[in-house]
N, C-alpha and C positions, 0 to 999 in steps of 0.2 A: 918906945912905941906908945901911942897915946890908946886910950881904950876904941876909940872909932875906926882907930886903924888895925887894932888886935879883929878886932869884929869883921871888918872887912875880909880881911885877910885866910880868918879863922873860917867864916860864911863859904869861902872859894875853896875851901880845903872838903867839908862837908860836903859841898855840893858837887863838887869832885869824883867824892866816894860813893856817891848817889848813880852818878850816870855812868862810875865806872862798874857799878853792881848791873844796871840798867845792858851796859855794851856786855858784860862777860854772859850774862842771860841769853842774850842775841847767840854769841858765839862760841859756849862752853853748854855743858851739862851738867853746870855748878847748880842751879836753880837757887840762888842766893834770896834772901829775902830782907831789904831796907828800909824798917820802918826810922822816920823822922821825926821827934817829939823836942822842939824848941831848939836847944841845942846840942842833941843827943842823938846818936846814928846808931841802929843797933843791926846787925847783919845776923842771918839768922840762915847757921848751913841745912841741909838736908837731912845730914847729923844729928838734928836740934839741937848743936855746940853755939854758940854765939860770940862775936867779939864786939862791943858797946866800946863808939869814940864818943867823946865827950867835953865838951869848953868849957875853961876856968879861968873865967874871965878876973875874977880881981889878981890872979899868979899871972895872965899873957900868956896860959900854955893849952897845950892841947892835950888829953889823956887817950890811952888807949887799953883796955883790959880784952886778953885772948885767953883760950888755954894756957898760953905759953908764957904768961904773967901780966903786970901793971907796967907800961912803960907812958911817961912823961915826953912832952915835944915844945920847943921855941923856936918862936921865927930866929931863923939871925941874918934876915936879910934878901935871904936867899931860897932859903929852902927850911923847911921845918925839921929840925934837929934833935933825935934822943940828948936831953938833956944830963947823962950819963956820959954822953960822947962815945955813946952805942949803933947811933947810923941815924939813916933820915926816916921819917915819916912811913910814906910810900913804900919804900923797900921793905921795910917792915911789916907792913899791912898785906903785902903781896905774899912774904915768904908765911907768915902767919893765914893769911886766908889759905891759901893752897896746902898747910899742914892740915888744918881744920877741915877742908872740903875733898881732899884727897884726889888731887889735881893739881896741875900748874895754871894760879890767876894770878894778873898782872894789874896793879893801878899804877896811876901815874895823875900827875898835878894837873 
């Protein structure tokens, strides 16, 4: 994967997480809060717990640090992948925000 296409790819993943903090606001009582600083998404519960994703662009991955630790992500194609071969992205972020918020939230790509 070339750097223009990490960035592309990585931009859709953020932005993702943006409108999916945006829709769970609409429709939960999570009161999420996503501030955007370049390439860094930092969700910030009610809790004042936070989990900060974050692009590392010279690796091609994607980071994610929750309570619940540091987990690493790669494209591989298809979906962005714990590079542990721990799950995908999204799932991740879902079961993690909802531990954090104390509630069932759901993202998705």
């Amino acid at each position: 994967m070339t750097d223009l296409e990490f960035m592309d790819r990585a931009e859709k993943l953020l932005l993702a997480v943006e409108q999916g903090c945006d829709r769970l606001n609409e429709d939960t009582d999570a009161d999420l809060d996503a501030q955007r600083s370049g390439g860094m998404v930092t969700l910030t519960f009610r809790n004042h717990s936070q989990i900060v994703i974050n692009l590392q662009k010279p690796l091609h991955e994607v980071w994610m640090a929750a309570r619940a630790g540091g987990f690493h992500y790669r494209f591989d194609g298809a979906q962005w992948m714990d590079t542990k071969g721990a799950g995908e992205f999204f799932a991740h972020l879902s079961r993690y925000a909802s531990e954090q918020a104390g509630l069932p939230l759901a993202f998705s790509a």
